[in-house]
Each structure stands twice: as C-alpha cells, then as structure tokens.
C-alpha positions in Angstrom: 22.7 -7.0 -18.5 20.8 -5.6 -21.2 18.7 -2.6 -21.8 15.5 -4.5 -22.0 16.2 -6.5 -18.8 17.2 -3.2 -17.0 13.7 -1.7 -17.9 12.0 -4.7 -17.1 13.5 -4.8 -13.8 12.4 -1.0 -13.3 9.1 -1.8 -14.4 9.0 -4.4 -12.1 10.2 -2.2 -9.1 7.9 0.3 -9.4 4.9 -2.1 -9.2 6.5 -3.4 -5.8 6.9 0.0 -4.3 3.5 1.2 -5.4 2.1 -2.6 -3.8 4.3 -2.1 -0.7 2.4 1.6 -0.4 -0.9 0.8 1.0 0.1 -1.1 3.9 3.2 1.5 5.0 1.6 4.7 4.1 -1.3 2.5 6.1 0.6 2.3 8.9 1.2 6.1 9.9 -1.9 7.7 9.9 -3.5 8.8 11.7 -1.5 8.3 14.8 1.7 10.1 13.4 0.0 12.1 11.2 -3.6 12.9 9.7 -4.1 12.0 5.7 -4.2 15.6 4.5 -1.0 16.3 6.3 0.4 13.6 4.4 -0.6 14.5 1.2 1.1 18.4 2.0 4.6 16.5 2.6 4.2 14.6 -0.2 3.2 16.6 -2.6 5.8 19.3 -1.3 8.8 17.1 -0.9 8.2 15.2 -4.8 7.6 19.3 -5.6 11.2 19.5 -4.2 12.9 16.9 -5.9 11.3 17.0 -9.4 12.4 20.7 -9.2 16.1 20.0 -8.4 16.5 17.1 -10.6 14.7 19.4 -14.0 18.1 21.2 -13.8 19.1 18.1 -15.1 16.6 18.1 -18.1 15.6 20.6 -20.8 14.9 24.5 -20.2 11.2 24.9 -21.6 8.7 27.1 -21.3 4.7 26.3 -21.2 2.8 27.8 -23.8 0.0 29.7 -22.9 -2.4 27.8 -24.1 -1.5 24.7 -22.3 -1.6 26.4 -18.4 -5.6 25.1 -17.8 -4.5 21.8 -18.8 -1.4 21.6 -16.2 -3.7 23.5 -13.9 -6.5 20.7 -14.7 -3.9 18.0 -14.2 -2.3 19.1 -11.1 -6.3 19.3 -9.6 -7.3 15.7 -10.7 -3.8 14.1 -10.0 -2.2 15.6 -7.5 -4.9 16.9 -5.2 -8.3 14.9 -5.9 -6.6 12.3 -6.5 -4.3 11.8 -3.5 -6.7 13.3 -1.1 -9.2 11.2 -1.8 -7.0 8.2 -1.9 -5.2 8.8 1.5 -7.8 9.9 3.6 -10.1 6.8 2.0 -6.6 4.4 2.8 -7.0 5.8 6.6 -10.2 4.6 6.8 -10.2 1.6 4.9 -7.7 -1.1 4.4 -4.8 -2.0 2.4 -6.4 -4.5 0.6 -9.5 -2.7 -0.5 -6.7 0.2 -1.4 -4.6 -2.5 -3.6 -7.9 -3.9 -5.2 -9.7 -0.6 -6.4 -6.5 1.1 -7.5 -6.0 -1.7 -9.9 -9.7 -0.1 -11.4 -8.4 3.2 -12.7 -7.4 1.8 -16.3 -11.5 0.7 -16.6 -11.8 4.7 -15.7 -9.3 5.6 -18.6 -11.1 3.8 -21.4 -14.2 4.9 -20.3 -13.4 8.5 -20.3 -11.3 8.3 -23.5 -14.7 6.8 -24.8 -16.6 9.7 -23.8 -14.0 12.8 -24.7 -11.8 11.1 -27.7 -14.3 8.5 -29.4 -12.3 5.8 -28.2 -14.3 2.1 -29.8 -15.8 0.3 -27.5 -16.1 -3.3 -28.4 -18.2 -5.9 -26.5 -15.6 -7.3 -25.1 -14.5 -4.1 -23.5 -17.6 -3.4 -22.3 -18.2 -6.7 -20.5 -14.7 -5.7 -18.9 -16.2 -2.6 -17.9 -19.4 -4.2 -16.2 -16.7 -6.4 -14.3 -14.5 -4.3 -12.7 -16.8 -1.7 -11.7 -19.0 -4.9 -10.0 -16.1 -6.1 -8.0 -15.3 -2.4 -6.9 -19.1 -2.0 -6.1 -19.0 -5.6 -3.9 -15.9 -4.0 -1.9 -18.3 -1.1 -1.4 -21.9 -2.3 -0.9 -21.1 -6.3 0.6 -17.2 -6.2 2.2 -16.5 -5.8 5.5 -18.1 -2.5 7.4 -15.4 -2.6 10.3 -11.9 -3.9 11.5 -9.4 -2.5 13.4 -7.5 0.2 11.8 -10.4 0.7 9.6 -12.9 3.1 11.4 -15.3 3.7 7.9 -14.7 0.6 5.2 -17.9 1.7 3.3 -16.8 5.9 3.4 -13.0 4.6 2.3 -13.6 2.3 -0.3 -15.9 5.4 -1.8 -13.2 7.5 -1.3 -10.6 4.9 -3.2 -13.1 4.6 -6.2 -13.3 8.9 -6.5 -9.4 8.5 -6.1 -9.4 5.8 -9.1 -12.0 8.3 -11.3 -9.7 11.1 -10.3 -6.5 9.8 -11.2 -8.1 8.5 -14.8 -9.1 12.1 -15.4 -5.7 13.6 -14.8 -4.4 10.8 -17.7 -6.6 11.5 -20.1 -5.8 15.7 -19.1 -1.7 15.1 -19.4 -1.1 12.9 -22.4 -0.8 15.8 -24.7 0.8 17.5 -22.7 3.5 14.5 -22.3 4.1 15.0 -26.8 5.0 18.7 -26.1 6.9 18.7 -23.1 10.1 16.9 -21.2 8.5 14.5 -18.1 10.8 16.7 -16.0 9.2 20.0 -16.9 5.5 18.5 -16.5 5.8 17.1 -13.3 7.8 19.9 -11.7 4.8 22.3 -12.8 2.0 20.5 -11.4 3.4 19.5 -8.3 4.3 23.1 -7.8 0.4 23.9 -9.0 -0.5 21.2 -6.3 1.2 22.6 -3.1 -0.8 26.2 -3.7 -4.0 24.5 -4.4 -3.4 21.5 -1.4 -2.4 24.5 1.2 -5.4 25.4 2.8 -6.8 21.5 2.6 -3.9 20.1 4.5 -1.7 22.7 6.0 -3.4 22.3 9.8 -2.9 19.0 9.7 0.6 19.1 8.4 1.2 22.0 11.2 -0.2 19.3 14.2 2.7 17.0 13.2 4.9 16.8 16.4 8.1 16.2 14.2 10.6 16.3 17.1 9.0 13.4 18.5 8.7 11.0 15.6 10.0 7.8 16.4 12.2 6.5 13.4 9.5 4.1 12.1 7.0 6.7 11.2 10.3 8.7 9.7 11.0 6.2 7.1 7.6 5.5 6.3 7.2 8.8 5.1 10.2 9.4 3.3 9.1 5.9 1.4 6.3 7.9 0.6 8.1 11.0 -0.7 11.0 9.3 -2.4 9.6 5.9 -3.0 5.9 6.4 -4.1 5.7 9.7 -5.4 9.5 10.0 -6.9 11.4 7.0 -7.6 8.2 5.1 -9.2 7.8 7.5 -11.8 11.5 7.7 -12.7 11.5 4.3 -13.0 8.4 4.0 -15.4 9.7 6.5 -17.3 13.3 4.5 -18.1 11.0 1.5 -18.4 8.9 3.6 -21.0 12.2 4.2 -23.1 13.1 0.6 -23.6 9.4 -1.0 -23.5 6.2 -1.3 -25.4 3.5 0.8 -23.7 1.3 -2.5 -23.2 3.9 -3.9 -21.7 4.2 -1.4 -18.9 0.5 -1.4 -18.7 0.8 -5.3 -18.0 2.1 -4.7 -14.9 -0.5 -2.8 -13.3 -2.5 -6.8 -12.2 1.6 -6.7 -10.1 0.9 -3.8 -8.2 -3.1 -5.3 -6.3 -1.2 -8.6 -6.0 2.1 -8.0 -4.0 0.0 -5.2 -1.7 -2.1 -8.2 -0.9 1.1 -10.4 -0.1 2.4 -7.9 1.9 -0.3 -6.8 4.1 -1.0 -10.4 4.4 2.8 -11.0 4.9 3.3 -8.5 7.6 -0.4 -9.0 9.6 -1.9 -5.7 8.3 -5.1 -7.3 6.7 -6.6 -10.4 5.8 -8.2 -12.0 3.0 -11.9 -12.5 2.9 -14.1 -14.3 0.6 -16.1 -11.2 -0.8 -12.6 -9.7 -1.2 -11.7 -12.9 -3.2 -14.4 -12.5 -5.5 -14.0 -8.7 -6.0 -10.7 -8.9 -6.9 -10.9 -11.6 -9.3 -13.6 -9.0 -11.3 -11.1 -6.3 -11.2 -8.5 -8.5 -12.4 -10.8 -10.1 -15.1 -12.1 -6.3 -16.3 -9.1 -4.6 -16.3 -7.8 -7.2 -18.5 -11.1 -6.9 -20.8 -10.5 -3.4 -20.8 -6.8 -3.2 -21.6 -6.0 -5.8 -23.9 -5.1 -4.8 -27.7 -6.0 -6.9 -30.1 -3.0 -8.8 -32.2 -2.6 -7.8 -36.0 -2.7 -10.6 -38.3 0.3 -10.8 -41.0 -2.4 -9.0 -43.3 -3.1 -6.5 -41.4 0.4 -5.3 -40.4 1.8 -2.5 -42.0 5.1 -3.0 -43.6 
C-alpha cells in the first residue's frame, strides 16, 4: 500500500474518531462525570502522552519571544476551547455539536481577514453569511428541549464560542508550527493548559467516584484521551506529510456527517427539519469559505 493511500486512510480516521466524539463523550456526562471534570482528564492525560512520546522527537527550546503566543494558544485551544465545547455538548446534542463544529474554518478566514489581510472575495463572503445563518437557526429556531439536552439554546452558544475559540488558537499557533517540532508545541500547551484548567475543573474532576465506574463510562473516556485528543492529531499530522493541505482540509464536511450517522445509528439524536436546513448552510459556507481557486496553465509558476 502506498504512502498516499496510508495518509489518506489516516486522514480519513481522524475525521471518524472526531464524528464518533460527540455522541460518546455525549454519553458520560454528566452522570459519570461533570464537563469540566472531563476536560481536566483530558487535557491531563493528552498532557501525559504528548510528553512521553516528545522523547521521541527533537530536543528544543522555546525562544522567549514566542512564550505569550504558546501561552495564548494553550488559552484559546485547550481551555476556551474545550470548556466551552464540553459543557455546551452536555447540554445540547450531538448533532448541533457535529453541525457547528464543522463552522470553525468560516471563523479562521474571518480572523485571518481581520489580523493578516487575508482577501476576501464575494464568493467568500456569501460563504461567510451562510454558515454563520445555519449556526444562528440551530441557535435562535432548533429545538429548545429533549432529553439529554437540559439547555439547547445555552449549548449551541456555547459550541459557537467553542468554534470562535478554537479559530483563534489557529491563527495564534501557525507560526509557531514553522519554528517548532508538533511534538514540542503540543507538549507545551497542554502542560500550559492543566495549570490554567486547575482551578476551573479540579472539583469536578475530584467528585468523580472512579472505583465505581462501570466499564462503559471507562472506555468512553479513554476514547476521549487517546482517541480524540491524541491519536487524531498524530494522524493529521502523518496525513499532513504525504497530503496537500486542502486536501486535509476537505475532510472537515466528513467529520458533521458521520457524527450525524452515528448518533442517528446508535438512537442518541434525531434529525429535524431546521437541523436539515442548518446544516446544509454550514456545509454550503464552509465550502465558500475554504475553497482555493485553480491556477490556469498561465498562471502557474514553472
């Protein structure tokens, strides 16, 4: 099997564990444990393993200059950002989750628009207006209850300041991705995170009553840890080695579509005409948003 296939493949995995995420992360809070306790084993656990496999990778050190940006990183992507996105996954549903993650590239251009004088064309623009209309009609016209989902409205808020969040903490690591091994980035900020996530989530994650987990809130946690938050990005990053950056990018309309197979699938949510329509916008934006536009023969450099 070739290199290109393999990296497909990986590509293609991560998208199904990050699809399979909202429904089994879903599925053990709160009753097993609360969202910020979640994000404290999380964030400690990947902390963990990013740590012991840098041994692996190059010895660097961080310039000084660079610290506020992995600081700034860890905030927006490792705390704001999964904060926000578990406690509004509690308290909305897997669907809604699948459906406004799918939003954070619309986030990324505008922001690169704003702070690096990105071009906005018309096309993108129109892309823009989409996407944030069909996260806005999960939010203002979806469903306001259903079981498992105490606060739809408060959650779906919650997933759009998770989507903002996590566009932030791009745009704040991509230089930092030219200067430094993966290894050594992500073992910083997760390190950064657990200080900064301590006093947020530590009660929580002290309430657990971990000698009486039953095994199917066990493995849904350690999909968490070493699915989600670990294995994904390993895999995106051999995919990255082999594959066009668009390419990777393509797969981010996978992830919204197998969560909503699966939570389907297994009876954790249903589909809804407003959730039909909204998704469809998100899709149709996102695509606006993201697409590059093909070089003629003329335009190519040789």
């Amino acid at each position: 099997m070739n290199k290109r296939i393999l990296a497909l493949l990986a590509a293609f995995g991560a998208s199904v564990i990050y699809g399979i995420n909202h429904t089994v992360a879903k599925d053990v809070m709160p009753t097993y444990i609360e969202p910020f306790g979640f994000i404290f084993l999380r964030v400690t656990g990947a902390a963990a393993l990013f740590w012991l496999i840098s041994f692996f990778g190059p010895k660097e050190k961080i310039a000084k200059e660079d610290w506020p940006r992995l600081i700034g990183s860890a905030i927006f992507g490792m705390v704001i950002n999964m904060l926000m996105f578990f406690k509004g996954l509690s308290l909305s549903s897997p669907i809604n989750s699948a459906v406004i993650s799918t939003i954070t590239p619309i986030f990324v251009f505008v922001l690169s628009a704003l702070i690096i004088k990105e071009r906005i064309t018309p096309s993108r623009a129109f892309g823009v207006m989409l996407g944030l209309a069909g996260a806005l009609g999960l939010v203002l016209f979806g469903e306001q209850m259903q079981q498992g989902a105490p606060d739809i409205a408060l959650g779906n808020i919650m997933l759009l300041t998770n989507a903002i969040s996590y566009g932030i903490y791009l745009i704040l690591v991509k230089p930092l991705t030219v200067k430094y091994h993966a290894f050594t980035i992500m073992k910083w900020v997760f390190l950064i995170a657990i200080f900064i996530n301590f006093p947020f989530t530590i009660s929580e994650f002290t309430a657990v009553k971990w000698s009486s987990l039953p095994f199917d809130a066990i493995w849904r946690m350690a999909y968490v840890v070493l699915g989600t938050t670990f294995s994904t990005y390993l895999l995106n990053i051999y995919a990255l080695k082999q594959l066009k950056a668009s390419t990777i990018g393509a797969f981010v309309y996978l992830q919204p579509l197998i969560g909503i197979a699966f939570a389907v699938l297994v009876g954790a949510d249903k589909i809804s005409f407003v959730r039909i329509i909204a998704a469809i916008l998100v899709f149709i934006g996102v695509y606006l948003v993201t697409k590059t536009k093909r070089k003629t023969p003329s335009q190519q450099k040789p």
